[in-house]
N, C-alpha and C positions, 0 to 999 in steps of 0.2 A: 388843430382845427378849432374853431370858436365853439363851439358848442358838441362833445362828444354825444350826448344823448340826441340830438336833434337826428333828425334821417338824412344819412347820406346823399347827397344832390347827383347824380353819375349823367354823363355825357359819351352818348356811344355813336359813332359815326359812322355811316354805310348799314344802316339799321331798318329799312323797309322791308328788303329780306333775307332770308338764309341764317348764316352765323350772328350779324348785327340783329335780327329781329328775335331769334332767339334769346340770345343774351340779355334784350333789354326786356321780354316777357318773365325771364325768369327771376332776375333783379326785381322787377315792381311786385312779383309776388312774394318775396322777400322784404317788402315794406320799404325800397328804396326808392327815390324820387328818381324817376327816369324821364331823361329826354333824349330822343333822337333826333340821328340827323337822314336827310336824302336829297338830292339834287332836285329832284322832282318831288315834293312830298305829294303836291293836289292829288286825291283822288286816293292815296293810299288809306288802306281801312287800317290802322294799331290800335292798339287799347291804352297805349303812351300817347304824350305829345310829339311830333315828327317839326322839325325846324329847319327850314332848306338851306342846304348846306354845298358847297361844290369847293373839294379840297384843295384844289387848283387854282381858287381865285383868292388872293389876300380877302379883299373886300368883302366876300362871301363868308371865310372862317371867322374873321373881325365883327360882322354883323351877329352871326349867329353865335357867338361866343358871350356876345355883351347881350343876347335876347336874354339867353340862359340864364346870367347873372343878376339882368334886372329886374326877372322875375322868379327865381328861387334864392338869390342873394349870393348865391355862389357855387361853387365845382368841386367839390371833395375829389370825385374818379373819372378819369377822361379815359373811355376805351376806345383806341384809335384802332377803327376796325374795317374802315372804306378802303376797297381796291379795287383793282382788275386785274384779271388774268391775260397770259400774253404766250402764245406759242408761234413756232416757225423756224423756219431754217435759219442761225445769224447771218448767213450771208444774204437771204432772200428777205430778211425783215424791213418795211421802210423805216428808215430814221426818225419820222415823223411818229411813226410806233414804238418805238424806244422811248423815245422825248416824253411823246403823253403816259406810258406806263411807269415812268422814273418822278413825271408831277405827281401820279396817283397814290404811288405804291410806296415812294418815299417821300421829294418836297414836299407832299401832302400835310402827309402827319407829321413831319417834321414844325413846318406851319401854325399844327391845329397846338402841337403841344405849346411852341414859342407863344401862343396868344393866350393860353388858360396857364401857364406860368406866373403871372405878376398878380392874381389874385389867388393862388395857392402860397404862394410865397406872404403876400397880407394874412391870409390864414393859418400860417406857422403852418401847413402841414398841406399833401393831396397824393394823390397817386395815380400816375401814368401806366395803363395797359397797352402795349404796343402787340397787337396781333400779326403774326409773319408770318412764316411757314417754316414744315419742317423741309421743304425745298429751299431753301434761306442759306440751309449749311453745306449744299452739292450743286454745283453746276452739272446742270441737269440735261441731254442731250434734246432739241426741241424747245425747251422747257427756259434758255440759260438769260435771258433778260429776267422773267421771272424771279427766278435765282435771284439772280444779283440784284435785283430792287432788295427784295426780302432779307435778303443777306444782307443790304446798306445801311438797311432799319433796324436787323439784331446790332452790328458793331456800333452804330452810334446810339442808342441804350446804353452798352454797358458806358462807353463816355460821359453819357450826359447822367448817368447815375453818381457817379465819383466828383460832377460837379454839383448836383444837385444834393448832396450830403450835407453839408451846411444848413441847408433849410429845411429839413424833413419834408423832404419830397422824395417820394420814393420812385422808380420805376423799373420795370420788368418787359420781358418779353415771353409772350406766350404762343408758341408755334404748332399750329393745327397742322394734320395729316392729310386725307381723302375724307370729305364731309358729302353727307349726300346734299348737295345745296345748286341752285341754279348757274353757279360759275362758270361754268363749260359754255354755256351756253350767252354770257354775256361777256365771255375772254377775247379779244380780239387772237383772228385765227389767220394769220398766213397760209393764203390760198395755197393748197396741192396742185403745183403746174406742173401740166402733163407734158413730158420730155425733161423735166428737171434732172440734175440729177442726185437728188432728195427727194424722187417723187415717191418710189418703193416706202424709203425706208422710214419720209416723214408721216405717210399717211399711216404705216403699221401705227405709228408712233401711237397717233392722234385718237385713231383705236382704243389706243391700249390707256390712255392718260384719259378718256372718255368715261371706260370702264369704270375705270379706277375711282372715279367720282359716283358713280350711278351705285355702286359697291360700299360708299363712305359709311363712315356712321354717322348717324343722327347728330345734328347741330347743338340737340338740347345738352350733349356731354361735354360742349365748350363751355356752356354757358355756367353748368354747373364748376368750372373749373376758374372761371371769371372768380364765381361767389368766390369760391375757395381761396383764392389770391386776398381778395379784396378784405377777407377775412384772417388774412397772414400777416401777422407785427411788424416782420423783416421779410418781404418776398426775396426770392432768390431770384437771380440773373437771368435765367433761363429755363421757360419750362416748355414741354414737348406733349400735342396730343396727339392721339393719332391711332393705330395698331401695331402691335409687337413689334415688328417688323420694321416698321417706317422706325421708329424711337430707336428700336437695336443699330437701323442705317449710321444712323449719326453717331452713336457710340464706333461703331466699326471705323469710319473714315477716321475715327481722331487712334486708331492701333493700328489699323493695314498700311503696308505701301503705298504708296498713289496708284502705282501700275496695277495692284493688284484690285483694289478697288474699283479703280477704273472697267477693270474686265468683268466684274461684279456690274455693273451699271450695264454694260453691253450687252448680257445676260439677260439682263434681268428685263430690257426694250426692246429685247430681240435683235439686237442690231450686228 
């Protein structure tokens, strides 16, 4: 980067609330220049700049990638942090919901990264934070578009890391567990139709995956975990937040059978 001493410029995406507003309050109080992004910023109160952003439009991440540039000069750390959540039966999902959770959750940031690339690359140096989940690494029952966005976005990290070596650009992934954060409640939800027959066992589900969130920890222990990276010479390929539990999950599928695992999951949704 051109000037180590200068403050870090960081760009965080999905940043009005929950995990992105955290993240970028605790960065600015670390003396880093923050801006944010939201689809809708009017009207949002931050103590950042907010730059409206909708990950889905070319034109939109193009706009607000060159605001960012023209007036802090440039992008040290892009935290790709904007998503949606997506639950429902796969056979009951419409397609139309698949399509927009795979623009969100993956083209998205895929996108945001390809446009803040060619002035990281002028600056010999920058660093990509790709926020996924620790649902990333399990197709999850209910839960399996989810998954698989978040999943699409850890495997093409570690790809675009081994291309991105040549130019000191680093990137990582880092995959949150149950946050207490407004998710659930802005997740598109595949209605419970009554006589399905995934009405039982999706609604227990929806229950239990509700909880789950209300239960989370606190957003501000992403955030701190951001610094922590952003603070790291060589980040590692994958990092995990989350509760014992969730982190053990992922260790487990990569020892267990599948079948056995599997039955571990059935378990554990009651199903």
């Amino acid at each position: 980067m051109k000037d180590s001493n200068s403050p870090k410029v960081v760009l965080i995406t999905g940043a009005s609330s929950g995990i992105g507003k955290a993240i970028a309050e605790f960065l600015q109080s670390k003396d880093f220049i923050v801006y944010g992004t939201s689809r809708n910023p009017e009207g949002r109160k931050t103590s950042f700049p907010l730059v409206a952003l909708d990950v889905t439009r070319p034109e939109s991440v193009r706009s607000a990638v060159q605001h960012v540039i023209e007036e802090a000069g440039k992008i040290d750390v892009l935290v790709n942090n904007a998503g949606i959540g997506i639950t429902g039966p796969l056979e009951e999902t419409p397609d139309e919901e698949i399509k927009k959770a795979f623009d969100t959750n993956y083209f998205g940031p895929v996108s945001v990264i390809k446009e803040v690339l060619p002035g990281m690359r002028r600056n010999k140096g920058g660093l990509i934070i790709n926020i996924t989940s620790i649902a990333g690494y399990m197709g999850l029952p209910y839960r399996g578009i989810y998954s698989a966005s978040k999943g699409a976005l850890e495997l093409t990290t570690e790809a675009f890391r081994m291309e991105l070596k040549p130019f000191n650009i680093k990137m990582t992934n880092i995959a949150p567990g149950d946050f207490a954060t407004n998710i659930a409640a802005g997740r598109y939800h595949a209605p419970v139709v009554k006589g399905s027959p995934y009405e039982q066992a999706y609604g227990n589900t929806l229950k239990l995956m509700d909880k789950h969130v209300d239960e989370g920890k606190n957003p501000h222990v992403m955030a701190e975990a951001v610094y922590k990276v952003i603070n790291t010479p060589n980040p590692k390929v994958h990092y995990k937040v989350g509760e014992p539990l969730q982190k053990f999950s992922v260790a487990l599928k990569r020892i267990l059978p599948d079948k056995l695992y599997e039955r571990l999951l059935l378990k554990h949704y009651k199903l």
